[in-house]
N, C-alpha and C positions, 0 to 999 in steps of 0.2 A: 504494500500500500504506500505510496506516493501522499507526502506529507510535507509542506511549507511552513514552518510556524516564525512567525516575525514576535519581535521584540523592541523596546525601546522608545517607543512614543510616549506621549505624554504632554503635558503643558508645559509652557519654556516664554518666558519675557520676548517682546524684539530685541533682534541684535545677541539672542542665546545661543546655544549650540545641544544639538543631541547626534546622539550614535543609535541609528537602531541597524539590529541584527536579524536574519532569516537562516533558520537550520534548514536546512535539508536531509532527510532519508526518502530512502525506497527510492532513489535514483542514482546513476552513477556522475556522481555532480560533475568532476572533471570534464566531462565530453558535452555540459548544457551552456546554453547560455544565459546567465541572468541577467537580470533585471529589476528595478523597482519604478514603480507606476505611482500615481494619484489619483485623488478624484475626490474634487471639492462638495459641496452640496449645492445641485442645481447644475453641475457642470458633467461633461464628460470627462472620462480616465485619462490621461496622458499619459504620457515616457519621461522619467526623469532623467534616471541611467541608464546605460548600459555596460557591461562584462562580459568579453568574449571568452573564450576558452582558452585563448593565448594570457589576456591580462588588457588587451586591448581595451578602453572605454569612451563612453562618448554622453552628451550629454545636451539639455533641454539646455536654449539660451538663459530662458528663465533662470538659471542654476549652476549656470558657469561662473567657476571661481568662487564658489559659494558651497558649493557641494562635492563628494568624493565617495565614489565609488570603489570597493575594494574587495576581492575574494581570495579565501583560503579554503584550497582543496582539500585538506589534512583534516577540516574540521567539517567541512561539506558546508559552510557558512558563506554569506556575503554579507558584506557591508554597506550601510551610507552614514557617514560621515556629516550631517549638518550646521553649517556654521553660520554664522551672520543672520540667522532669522526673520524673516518679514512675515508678517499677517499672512499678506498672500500666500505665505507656503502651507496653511493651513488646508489637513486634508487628510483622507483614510490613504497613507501608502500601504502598496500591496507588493509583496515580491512576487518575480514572476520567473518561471525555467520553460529554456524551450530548447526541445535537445534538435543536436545538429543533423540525427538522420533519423526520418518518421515523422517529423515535424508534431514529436507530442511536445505538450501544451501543459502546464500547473500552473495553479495559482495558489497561493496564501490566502489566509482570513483578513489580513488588512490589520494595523496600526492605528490609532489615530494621534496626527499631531495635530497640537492647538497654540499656536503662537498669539500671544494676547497679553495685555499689560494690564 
């Protein structure tokens, strides 16, 4: 069974920083690719990161230089790294894997952060 569980949200002042984490089992993480998404209320999901299976990453303009993506294989975990906080980053993020052949598809329960003074 195929399981995403995120971590790390919460509420956080502007201009705060959080780390949340997504474990992974029941996949062989190395060969996916992740990801973490958003999704405001009232709005559609977006892309924030991305982490290729090299180390490669890429990222939503929104969230450059602001945010950081990171993976360890050893632990089957990825990371985001949030710093500099704005309101607008408030939202349920959700990790996401998408392996590189089959094009299967998981998703997480979702995080929520709330950036607010």
């Amino acid at each position: 069974q195929v399981q995403l569980v995120e971590s790390g949200g919460g509420l956080v002042q502007p201009g705060g920083s959080l780390r949340l984490s997504c474990v992974a089992s029941g996949i062989i993480f190395s060969t996916y690719v992740m990801a973490w998404y958003r999704q405001a209320p009232g709005k559609q999901r977006d892309m924030v990161a991305t982490v290729s299976r090299s180390g490669s990453t890429a990222y939503a303009d929104s969230v450059k230089g602001r945010f950081t993506i990171s993976r360890d294989n050893s632990k089957m975990t990825v990371y985001l790294q949030m710093n500099s906080l704005k309101p607008e980053d408030t939202a349920v993020y959700s990790c996401n894997a998408v392996s590189a052949v089959g094009s299967k598809d998981y998703w997480g329960q979702g995080t929520q952060v709330t950036v607010s003074s």
